[in-house]
C-alpha positions as YAML, in Angstrom:
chain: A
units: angstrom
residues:
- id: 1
  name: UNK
  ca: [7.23, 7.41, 15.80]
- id: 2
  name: UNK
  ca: [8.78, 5.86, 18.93]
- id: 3
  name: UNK
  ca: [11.55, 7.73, 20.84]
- id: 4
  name: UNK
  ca: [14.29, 6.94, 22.73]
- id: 5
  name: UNK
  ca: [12.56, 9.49, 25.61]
- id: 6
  name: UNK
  ca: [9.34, 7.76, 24.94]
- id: 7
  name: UNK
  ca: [11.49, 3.88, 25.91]
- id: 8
  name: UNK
  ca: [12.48, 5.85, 28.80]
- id: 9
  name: UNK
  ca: [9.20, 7.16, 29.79]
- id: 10
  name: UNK
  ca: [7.97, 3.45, 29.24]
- id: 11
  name: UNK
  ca: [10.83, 2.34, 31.69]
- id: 12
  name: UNK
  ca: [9.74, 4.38, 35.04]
- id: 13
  name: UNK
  ca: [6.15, 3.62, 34.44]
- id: 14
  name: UNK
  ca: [5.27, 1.22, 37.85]
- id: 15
  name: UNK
  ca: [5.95, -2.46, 37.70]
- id: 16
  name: UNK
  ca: [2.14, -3.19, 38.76]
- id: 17
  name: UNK
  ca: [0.73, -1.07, 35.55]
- id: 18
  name: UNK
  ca: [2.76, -3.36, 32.55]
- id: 19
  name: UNK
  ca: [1.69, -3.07, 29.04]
- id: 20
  name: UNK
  ca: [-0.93, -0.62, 30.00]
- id: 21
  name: UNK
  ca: [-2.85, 1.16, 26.51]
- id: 22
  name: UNK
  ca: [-0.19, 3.66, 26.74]
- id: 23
  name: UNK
  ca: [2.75, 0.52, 26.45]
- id: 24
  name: UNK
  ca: [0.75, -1.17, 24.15]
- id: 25
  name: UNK
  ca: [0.35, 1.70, 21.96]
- id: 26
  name: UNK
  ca: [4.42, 2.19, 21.75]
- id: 27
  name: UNK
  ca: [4.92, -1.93, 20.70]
- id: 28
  name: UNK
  ca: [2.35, -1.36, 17.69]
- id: 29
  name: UNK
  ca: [3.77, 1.76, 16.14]
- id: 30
  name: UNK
  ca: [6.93, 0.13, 16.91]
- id: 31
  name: UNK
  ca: [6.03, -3.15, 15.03]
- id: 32
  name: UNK
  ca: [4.50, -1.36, 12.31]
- id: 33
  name: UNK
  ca: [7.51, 0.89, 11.75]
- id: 34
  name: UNK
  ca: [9.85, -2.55, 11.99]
- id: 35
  name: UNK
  ca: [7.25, -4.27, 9.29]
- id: 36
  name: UNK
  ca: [7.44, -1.10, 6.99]
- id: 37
  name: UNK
  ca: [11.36, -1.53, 7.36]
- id: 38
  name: UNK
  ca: [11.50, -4.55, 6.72]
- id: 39
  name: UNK
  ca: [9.34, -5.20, 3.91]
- id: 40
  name: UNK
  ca: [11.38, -1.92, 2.34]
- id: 41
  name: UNK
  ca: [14.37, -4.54, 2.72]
- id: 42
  name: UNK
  ca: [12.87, -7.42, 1.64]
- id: 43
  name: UNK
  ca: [11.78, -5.57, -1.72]
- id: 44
  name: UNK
  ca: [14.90, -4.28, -2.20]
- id: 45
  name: UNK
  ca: [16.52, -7.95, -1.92]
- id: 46
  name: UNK
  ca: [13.88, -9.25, -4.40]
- id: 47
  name: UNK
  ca: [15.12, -6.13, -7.12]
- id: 48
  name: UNK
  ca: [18.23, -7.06, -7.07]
- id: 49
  name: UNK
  ca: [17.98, -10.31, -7.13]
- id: 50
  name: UNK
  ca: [15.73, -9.43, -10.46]
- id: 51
  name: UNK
  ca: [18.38, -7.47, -11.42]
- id: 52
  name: UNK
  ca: [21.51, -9.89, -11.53]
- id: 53
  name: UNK
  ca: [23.01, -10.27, -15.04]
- id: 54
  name: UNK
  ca: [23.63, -13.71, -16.61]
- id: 55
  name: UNK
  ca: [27.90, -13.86, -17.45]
- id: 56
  name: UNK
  ca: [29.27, -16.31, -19.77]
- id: 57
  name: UNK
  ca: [32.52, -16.39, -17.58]
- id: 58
  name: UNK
  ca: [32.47, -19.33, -14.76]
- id: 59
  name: UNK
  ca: [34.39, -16.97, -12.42]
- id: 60
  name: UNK
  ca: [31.92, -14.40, -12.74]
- id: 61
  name: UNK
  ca: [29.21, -17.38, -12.73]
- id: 62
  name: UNK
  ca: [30.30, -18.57, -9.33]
- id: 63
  name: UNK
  ca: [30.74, -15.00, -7.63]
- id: 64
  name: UNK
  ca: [27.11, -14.58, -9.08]
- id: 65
  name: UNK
  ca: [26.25, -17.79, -7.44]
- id: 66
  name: UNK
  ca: [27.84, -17.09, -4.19]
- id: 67
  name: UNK
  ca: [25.65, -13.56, -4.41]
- id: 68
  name: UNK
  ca: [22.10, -14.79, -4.78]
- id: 69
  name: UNK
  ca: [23.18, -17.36, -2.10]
- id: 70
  name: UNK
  ca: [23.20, -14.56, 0.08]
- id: 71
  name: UNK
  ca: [20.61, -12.82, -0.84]
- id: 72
  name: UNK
  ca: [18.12, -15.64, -0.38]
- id: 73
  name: UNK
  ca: [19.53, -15.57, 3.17]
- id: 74
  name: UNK
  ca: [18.55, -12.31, 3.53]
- id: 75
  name: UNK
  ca: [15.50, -12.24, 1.83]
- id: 76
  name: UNK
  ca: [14.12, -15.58, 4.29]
- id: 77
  name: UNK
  ca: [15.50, -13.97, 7.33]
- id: 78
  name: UNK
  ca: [13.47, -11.12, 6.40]
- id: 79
  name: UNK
  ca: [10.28, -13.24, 6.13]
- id: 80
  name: UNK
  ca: [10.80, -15.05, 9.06]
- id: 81
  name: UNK
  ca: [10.78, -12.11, 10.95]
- id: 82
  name: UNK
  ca: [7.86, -10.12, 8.99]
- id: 83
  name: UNK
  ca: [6.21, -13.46, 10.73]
- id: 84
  name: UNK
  ca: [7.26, -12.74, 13.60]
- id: 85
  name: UNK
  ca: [6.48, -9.15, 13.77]
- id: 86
  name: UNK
  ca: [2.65, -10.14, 12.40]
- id: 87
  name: UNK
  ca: [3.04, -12.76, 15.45]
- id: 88
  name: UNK
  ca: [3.85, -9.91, 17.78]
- id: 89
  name: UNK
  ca: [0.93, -7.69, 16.54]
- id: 90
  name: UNK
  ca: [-1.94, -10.20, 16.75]
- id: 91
  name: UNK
  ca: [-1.25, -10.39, 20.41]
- id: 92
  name: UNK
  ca: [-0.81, -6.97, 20.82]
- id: 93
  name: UNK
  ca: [-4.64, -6.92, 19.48]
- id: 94
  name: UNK
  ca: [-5.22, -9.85, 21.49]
- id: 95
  name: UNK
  ca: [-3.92, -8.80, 24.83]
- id: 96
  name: UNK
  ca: [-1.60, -11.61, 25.28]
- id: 97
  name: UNK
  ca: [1.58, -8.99, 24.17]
- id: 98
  name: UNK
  ca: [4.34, -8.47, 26.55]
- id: 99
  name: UNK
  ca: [3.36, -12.20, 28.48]
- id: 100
  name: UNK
  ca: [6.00, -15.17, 27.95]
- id: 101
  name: UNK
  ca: [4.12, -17.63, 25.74]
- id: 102
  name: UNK
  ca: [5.65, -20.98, 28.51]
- id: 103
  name: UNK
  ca: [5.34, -19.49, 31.57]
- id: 104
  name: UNK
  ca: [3.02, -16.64, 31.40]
- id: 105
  name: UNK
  ca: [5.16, -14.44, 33.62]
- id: 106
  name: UNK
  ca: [5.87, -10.87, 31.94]
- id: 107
  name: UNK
  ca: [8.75, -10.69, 29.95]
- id: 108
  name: UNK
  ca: [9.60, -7.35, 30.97]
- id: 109
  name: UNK
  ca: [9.86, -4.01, 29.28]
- id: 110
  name: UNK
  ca: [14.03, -3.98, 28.93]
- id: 111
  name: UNK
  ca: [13.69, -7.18, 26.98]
- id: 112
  name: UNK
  ca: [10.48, -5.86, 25.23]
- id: 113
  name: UNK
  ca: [12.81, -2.84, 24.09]
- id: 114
  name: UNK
  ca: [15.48, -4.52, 22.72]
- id: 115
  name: UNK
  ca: [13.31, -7.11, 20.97]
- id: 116
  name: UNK
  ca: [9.89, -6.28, 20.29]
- id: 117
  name: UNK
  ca: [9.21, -9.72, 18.98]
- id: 118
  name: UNK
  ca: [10.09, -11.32, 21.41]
- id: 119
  name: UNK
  ca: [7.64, -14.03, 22.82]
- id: 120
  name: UNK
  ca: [9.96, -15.56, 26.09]
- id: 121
  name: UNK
  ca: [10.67, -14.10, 29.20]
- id: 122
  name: UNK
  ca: [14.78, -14.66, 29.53]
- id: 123
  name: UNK
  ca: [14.47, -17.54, 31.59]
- id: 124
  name: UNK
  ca: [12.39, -19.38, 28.95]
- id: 125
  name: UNK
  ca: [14.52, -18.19, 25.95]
- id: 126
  name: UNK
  ca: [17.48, -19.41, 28.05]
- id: 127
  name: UNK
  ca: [16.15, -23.02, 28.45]
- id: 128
  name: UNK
  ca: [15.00, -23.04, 24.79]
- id: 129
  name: UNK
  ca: [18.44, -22.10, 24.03]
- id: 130
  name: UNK
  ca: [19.62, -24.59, 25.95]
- id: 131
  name: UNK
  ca: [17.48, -27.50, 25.32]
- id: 132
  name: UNK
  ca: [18.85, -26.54, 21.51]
- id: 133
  name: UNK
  ca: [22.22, -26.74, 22.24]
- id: 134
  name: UNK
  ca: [22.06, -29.56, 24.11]
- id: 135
  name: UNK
  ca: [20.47, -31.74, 20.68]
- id: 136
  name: UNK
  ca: [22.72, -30.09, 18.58]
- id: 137
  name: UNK
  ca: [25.28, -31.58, 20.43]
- id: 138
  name: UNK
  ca: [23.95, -34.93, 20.83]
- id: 139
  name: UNK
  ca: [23.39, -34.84, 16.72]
- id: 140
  name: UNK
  ca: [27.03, -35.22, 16.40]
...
């Protein structure tokens, strides 16, 4: 399992050796610890969904309403990023891990840390973001 000293140890490796096996091997158990996690979630959104109780009384109806709303939130942000996570470990396999999918530039170990998934350097994420806001915007 990943440490903190490990994401430290990762950190003062040298610029000119990134994702090396030793990085590489960190980001998998990593992912595979986030998919195990999160599938553990998922499931447990899925039970209780299961589990709800039908109620005669349209106050309880609604607040029961308003509940599985949520959880079917939950339960497709949780698939969405199970994708991404599988996303993550094919190019881990594949090499292409750690490299920003528009510009090819390394997206850097910090960012790598704090989002394992991730598949933009901050630059790129920062004109995607952008480029959204920006339609969103023009949508109204």
């Amino acid at each position: 399992m990943p440490t903190m000293d490990d994401a430290a140890h990762l950190l003062e490796m040298p610029d000119d050796d990134y994702i090396n096996g030793e990085q590489l091997a960190f980001f998998r158990c990593r992912l595979l610890q986030e998919r195990a996690l999160v599938e553990e979630r998922l499931q447990e959104v899925r039970l209780r969904m299961s589990a709800r109780e039908r109620s005669s009384d349209d106050l309880d109806q609604a607040a029961q309403e308003e509940e599985l709303q949520l959880q079917l939130r939950q339960a497709d942000r949780e698939t969405r990023l199970l994708a991404n996570i599988a996303s993550a470990l094919k190019r881990v396999e594949t090499g292409e891990y750690g490299y920003c999918e528009e510009t090819g530039v390394p997206i850097g170990l910090p960012r790598l840390l704090h989002r394992p998934t991730a598949r933009l350097c901050l630059e790129a994420k920062q004109r995607q973001e952008q480029r959204e806001h920006h339609f969103a915007r023009t949508r109204k």
